[in-house]
Each structure stands twice: as C-alpha cells, then as structure tokens.
C-alpha positions as CSV (number, residue, x, y, z in Angstrom):
1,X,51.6,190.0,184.1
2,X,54.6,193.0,183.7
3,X,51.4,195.8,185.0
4,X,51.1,193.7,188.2
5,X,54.8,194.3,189.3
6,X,54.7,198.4,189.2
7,X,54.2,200.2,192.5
8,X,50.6,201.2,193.5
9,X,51.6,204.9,193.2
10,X,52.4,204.9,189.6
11,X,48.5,204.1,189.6
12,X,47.6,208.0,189.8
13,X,46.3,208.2,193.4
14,X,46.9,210.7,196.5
15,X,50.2,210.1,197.6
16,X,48.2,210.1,201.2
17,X,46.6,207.0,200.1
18,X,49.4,205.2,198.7
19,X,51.1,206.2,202.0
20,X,47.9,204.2,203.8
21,X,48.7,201.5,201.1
22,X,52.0,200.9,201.7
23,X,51.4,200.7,205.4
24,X,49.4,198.1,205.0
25,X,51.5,195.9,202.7
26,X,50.3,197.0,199.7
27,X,53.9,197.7,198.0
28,X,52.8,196.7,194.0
29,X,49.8,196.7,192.4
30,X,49.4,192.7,192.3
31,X,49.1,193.3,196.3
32,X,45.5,194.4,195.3
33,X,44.3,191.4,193.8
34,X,43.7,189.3,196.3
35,X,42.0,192.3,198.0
36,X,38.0,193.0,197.8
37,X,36.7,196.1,197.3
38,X,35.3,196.3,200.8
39,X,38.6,195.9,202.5
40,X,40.3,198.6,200.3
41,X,37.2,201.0,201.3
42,X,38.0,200.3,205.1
43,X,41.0,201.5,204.5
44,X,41.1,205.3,205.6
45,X,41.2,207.8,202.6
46,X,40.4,205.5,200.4
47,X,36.3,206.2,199.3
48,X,34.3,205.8,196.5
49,X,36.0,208.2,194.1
50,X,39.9,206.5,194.9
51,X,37.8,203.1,194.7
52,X,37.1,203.5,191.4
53,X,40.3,205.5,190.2
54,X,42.1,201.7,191.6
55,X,39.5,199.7,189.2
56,X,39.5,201.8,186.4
57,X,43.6,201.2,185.7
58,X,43.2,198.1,186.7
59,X,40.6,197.2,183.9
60,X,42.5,199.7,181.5
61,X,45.4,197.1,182.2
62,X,43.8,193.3,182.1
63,X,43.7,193.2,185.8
64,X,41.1,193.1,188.6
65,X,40.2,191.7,191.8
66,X,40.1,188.6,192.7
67,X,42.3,187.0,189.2
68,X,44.2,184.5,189.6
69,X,47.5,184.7,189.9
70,X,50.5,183.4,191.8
71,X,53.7,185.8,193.3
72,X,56.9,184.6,192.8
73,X,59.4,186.9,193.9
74,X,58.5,190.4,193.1
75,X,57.0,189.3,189.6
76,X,52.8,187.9,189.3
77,X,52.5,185.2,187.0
78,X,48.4,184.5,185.5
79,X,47.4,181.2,186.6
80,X,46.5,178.7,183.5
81,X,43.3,177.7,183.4
C-alpha cells in the first residue's frame, strides 16, 4: 500500500504534532496502523480535532487502524486474507 510509505506530515497536521510523532517513532504513516486511537490521543497535542484530521486521510486513502499489514523495509505490504 504506496499511501502507507509517505511521511506522516504530508498528512496535513501541525508541524508541532508531527514533531511529537516523529519522537515517538512515528516516521510514515504505516507507523499508525498498529496504533489505537487512544494511544495517539495520549500523545500531547494530539486531541480530538488532530484525531480526526489522522482518520479522515487515512479513510480518504484505504487505510485505518488496526489493518493488517506487514513492513518490509520502508514499504507496507496488505496482508492476504
């Protein structure tokens, strides 16, 4: 999945917040899958409004939390059912 590989700032959010992100580990946007919304929302300067900016590309792109997909290198791959 080509969306998953792009950085979480070309995602439209505060550059505070993707500061936040990155300092967590959160490089690409496939570094949010695994994540639940809760633990994104404990991260400071991310609230409700960011929250929903983050899963509203996601679904404009296919994605969202929790799919299943696999990392290999700096490219996500979709899991086969």
């Amino acid at each position: 999945v080509h969306y998953l590989s792009k950085p979480v700032f070309s995602m439209g959010i505060t550059p505070s917040v993707c500061d936040r992100l990155e300092a967590r580990g959160i490089l690409y946007i496939g570094d949010l899958i695994p994540l639940s919304e809760q633990h994104l929302i404990e991260t400071w300067g991310v609230g409700p409004v960011t929250l929903e900016k983050i899963k509203t590309k996601m679904n404009e792109n296919g994605v969202w939390f929790g799919m299943d997909v696999i990392r290999v290198g700096s490219r996500w791959f979709r899991r086969k059912q």
